[in-house]
KOLLOPA-36634 format. One record per residue: x, y, z of N, C-alpha, C, O in turn. Coordinates in Angstrom, 3 decimals. Layout:
% KOLLOPA-36634
NODE      n_X      n_Y      n_Z     ca_X     ca_Y     ca_Z      c_X      c_Y      c_Z      o_X      o_Y      o_Z
NODE        X        Y        Z        X        Y        Z        X        Y        Z        X        Y        Z
...
***
This chain:
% KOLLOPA-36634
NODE      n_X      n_Y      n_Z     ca_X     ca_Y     ca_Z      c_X      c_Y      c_Z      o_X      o_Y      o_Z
NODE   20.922  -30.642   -2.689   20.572  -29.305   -2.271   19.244  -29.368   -1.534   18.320  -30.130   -1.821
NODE   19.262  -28.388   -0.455   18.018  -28.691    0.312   17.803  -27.175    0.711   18.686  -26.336    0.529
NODE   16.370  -26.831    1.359   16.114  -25.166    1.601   16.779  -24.935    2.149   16.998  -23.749    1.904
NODE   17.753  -25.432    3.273   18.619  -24.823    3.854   19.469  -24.193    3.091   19.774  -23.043    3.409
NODE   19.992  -24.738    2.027   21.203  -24.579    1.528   20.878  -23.505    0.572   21.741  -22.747    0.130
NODE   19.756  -23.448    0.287   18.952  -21.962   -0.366   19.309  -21.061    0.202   20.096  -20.168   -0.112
NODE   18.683  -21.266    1.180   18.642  -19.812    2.391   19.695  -19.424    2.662   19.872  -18.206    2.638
NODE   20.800  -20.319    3.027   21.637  -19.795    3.660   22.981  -19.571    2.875   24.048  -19.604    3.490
NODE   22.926  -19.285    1.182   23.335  -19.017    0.380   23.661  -17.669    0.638   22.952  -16.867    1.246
NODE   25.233  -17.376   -0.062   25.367  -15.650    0.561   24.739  -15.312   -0.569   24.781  -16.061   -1.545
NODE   23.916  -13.858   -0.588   23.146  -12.893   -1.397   24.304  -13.075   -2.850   25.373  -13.683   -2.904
NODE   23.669  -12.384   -3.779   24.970  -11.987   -5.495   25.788  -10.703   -5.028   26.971  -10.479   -5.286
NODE   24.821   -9.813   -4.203   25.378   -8.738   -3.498   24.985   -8.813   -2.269   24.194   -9.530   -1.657
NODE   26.167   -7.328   -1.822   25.471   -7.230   -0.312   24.714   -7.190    0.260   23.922   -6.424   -0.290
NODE   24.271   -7.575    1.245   22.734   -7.855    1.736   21.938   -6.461    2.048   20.725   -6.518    2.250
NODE   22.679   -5.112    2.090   22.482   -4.466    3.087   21.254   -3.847    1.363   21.649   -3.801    0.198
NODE   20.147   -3.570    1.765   19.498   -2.675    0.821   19.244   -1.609    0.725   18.214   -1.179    0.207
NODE   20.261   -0.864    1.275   20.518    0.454    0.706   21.167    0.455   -0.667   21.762   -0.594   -0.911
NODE   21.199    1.392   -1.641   21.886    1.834   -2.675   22.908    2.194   -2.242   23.106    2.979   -1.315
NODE   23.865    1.473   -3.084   25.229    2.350   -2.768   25.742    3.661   -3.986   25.331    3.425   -5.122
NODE   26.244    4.449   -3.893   26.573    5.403   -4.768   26.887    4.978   -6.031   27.660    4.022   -5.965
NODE   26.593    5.308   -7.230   27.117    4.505   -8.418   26.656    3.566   -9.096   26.975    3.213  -10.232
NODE   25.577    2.973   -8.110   24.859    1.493   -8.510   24.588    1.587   -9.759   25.069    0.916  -10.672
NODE   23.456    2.807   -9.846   22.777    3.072  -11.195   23.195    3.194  -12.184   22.684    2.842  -13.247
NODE   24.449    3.842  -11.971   25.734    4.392  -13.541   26.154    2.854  -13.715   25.718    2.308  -14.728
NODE   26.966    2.070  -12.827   27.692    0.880  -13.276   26.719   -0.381  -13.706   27.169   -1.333  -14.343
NODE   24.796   -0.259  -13.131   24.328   -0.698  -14.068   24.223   -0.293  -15.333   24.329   -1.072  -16.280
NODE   24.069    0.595  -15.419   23.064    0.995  -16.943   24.890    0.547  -17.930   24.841   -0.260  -18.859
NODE   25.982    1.059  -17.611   27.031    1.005  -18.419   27.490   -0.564  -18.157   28.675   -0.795  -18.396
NODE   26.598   -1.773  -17.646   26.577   -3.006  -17.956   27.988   -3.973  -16.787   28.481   -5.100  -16.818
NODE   28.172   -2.658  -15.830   29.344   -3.490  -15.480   28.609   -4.299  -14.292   29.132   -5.400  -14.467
NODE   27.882   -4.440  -13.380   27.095   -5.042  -12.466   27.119   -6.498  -12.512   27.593   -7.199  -11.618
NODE   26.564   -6.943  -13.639   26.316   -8.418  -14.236   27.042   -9.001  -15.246   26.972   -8.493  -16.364
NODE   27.473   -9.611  -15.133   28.468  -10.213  -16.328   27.522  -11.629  -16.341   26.686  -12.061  -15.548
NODE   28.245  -12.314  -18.068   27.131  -13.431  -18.287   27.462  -14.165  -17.682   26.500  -14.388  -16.947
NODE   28.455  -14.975  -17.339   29.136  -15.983  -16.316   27.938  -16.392  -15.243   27.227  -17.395  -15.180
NODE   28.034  -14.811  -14.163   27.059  -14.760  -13.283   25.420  -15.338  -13.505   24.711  -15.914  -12.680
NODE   25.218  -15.090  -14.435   23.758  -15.067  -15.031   23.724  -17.001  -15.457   23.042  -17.884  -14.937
NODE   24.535  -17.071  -16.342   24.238  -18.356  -16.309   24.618  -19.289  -14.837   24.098  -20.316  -14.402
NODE   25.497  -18.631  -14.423   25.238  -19.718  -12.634   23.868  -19.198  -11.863   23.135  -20.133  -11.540
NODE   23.650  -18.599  -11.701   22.305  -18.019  -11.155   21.270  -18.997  -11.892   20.702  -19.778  -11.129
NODE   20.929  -19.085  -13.252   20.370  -19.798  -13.916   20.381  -21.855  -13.521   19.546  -22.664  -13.117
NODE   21.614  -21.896  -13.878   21.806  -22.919  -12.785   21.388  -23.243  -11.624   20.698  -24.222  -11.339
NODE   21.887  -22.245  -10.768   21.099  -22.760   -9.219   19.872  -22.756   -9.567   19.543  -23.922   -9.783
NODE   19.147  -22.154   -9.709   17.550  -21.567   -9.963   17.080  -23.307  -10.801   16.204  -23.915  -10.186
NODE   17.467  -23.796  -11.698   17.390  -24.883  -11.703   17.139  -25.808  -10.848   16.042  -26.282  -10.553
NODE   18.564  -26.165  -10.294   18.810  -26.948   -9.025   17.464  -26.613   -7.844   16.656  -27.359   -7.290
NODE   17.628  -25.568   -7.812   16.187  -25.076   -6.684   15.066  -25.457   -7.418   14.403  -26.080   -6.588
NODE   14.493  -25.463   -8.394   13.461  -25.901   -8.621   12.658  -27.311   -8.757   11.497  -27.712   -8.846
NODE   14.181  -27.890   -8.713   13.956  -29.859   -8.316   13.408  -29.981   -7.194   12.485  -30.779   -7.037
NODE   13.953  -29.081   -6.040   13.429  -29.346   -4.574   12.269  -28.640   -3.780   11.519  -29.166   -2.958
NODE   12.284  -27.348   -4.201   11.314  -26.116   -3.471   10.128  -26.135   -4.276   10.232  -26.461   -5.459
NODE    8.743  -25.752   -3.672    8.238  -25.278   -4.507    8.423  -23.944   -4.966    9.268  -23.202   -4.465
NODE    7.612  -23.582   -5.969    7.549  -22.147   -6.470    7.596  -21.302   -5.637    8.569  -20.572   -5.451
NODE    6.206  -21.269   -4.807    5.951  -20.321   -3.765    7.288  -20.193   -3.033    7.610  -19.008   -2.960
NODE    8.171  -21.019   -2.467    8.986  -20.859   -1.590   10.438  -19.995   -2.223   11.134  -19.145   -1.668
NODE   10.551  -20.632   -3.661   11.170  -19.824   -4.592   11.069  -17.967   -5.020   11.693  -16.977   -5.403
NODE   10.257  -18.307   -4.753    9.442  -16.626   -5.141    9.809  -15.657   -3.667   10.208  -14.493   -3.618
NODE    9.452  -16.797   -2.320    9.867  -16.001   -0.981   11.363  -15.633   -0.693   11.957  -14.649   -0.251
NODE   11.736  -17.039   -1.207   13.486  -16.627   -1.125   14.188  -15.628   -1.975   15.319  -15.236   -1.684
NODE   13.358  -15.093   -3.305   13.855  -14.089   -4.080   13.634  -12.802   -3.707   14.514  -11.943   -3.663
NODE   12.222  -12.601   -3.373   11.807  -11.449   -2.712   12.071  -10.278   -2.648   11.433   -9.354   -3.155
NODE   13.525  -10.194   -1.701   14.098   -9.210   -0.911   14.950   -8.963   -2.553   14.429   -8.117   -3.279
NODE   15.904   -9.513   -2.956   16.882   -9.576   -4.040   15.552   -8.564   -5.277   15.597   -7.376   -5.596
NODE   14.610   -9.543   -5.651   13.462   -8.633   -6.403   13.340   -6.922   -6.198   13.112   -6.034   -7.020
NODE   13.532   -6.891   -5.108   12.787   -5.492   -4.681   13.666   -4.818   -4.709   13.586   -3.898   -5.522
NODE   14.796   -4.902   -3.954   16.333   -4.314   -4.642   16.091   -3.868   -6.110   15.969   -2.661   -6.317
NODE   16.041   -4.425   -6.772   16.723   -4.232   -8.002   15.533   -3.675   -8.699   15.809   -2.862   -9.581
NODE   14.410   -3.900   -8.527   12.953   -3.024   -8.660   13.171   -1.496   -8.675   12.920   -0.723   -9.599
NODE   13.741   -1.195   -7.342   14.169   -0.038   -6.849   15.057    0.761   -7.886   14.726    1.560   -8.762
NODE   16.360    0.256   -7.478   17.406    0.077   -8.242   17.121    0.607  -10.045   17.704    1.523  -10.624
NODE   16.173   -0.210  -10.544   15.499   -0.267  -11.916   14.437    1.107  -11.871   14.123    1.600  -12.954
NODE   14.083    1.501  -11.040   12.969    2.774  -10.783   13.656    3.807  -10.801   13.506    4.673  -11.663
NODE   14.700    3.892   -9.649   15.574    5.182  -10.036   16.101    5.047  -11.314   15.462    5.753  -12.094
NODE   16.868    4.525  -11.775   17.360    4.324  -12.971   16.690    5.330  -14.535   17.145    6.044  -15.428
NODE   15.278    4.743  -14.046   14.686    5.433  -15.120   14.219    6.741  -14.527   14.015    7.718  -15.247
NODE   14.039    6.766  -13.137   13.563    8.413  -13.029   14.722    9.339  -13.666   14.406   10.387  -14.228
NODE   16.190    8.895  -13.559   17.676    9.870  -13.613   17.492    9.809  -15.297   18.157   10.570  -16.001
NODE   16.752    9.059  -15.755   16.718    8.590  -17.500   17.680    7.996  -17.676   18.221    8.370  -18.717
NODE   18.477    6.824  -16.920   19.405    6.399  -17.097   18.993    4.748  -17.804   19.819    3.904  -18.152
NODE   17.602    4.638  -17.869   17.181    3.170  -18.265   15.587    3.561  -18.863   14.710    4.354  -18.519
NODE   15.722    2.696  -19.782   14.633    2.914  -20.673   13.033    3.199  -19.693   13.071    2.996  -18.480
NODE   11.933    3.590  -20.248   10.961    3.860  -19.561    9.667    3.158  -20.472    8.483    3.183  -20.138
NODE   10.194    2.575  -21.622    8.712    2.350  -22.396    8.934    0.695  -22.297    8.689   -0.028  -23.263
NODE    9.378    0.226  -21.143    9.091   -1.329  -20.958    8.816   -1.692  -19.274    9.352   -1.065  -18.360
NODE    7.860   -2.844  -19.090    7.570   -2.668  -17.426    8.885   -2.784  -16.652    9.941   -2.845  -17.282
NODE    8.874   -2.809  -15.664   10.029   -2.815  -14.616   10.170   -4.666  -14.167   11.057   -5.497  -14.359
NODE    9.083   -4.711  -13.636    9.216   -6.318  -14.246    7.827   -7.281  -14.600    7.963   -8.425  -15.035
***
């Protein structure tokens, strides 16, 4: 594995960062992420960390971060996700 093969990895979701309708409900009711996903993610994130540094790790997450930041903000403004823990 090499940065290329980082980068040019398709997104977990669509790239586009808009919210789509629903996001928030089918997170909070757990359907979004399944563990499967999580432990391959975990995996790569591994694999990436043999080759990249951190910093470059952190750039390639970024965009994906802020999504779901978002994502995690509305969530709790609708009270649909807890509010007495940080966001991240």
């Amino acid at each position: 594995m090499n940065e290329a093969t980082v980068a040019g990895a398709p997104p977990a979701a669509e790239s586009s960062s808009a919210l789509r309708s629903g996001d928030v409900e089918r997170l909070g009711d757990g359907q979004c992420v399944g563990w499967q996903l999580v432990d391959q993610a975990r995996a790569l994130l591994v694999a990436a960390q043999r080759e990249l540094p951190a910093g470059r790790i952190r750039e390639l997450h970024s965009g994906p971060a802020a999504r779901v930041e978002t994502l995690v903000a509305r969530g709790r403004a609708e009270g649909v996700f807890r509010t007495d823990l940080p966001i991240a």
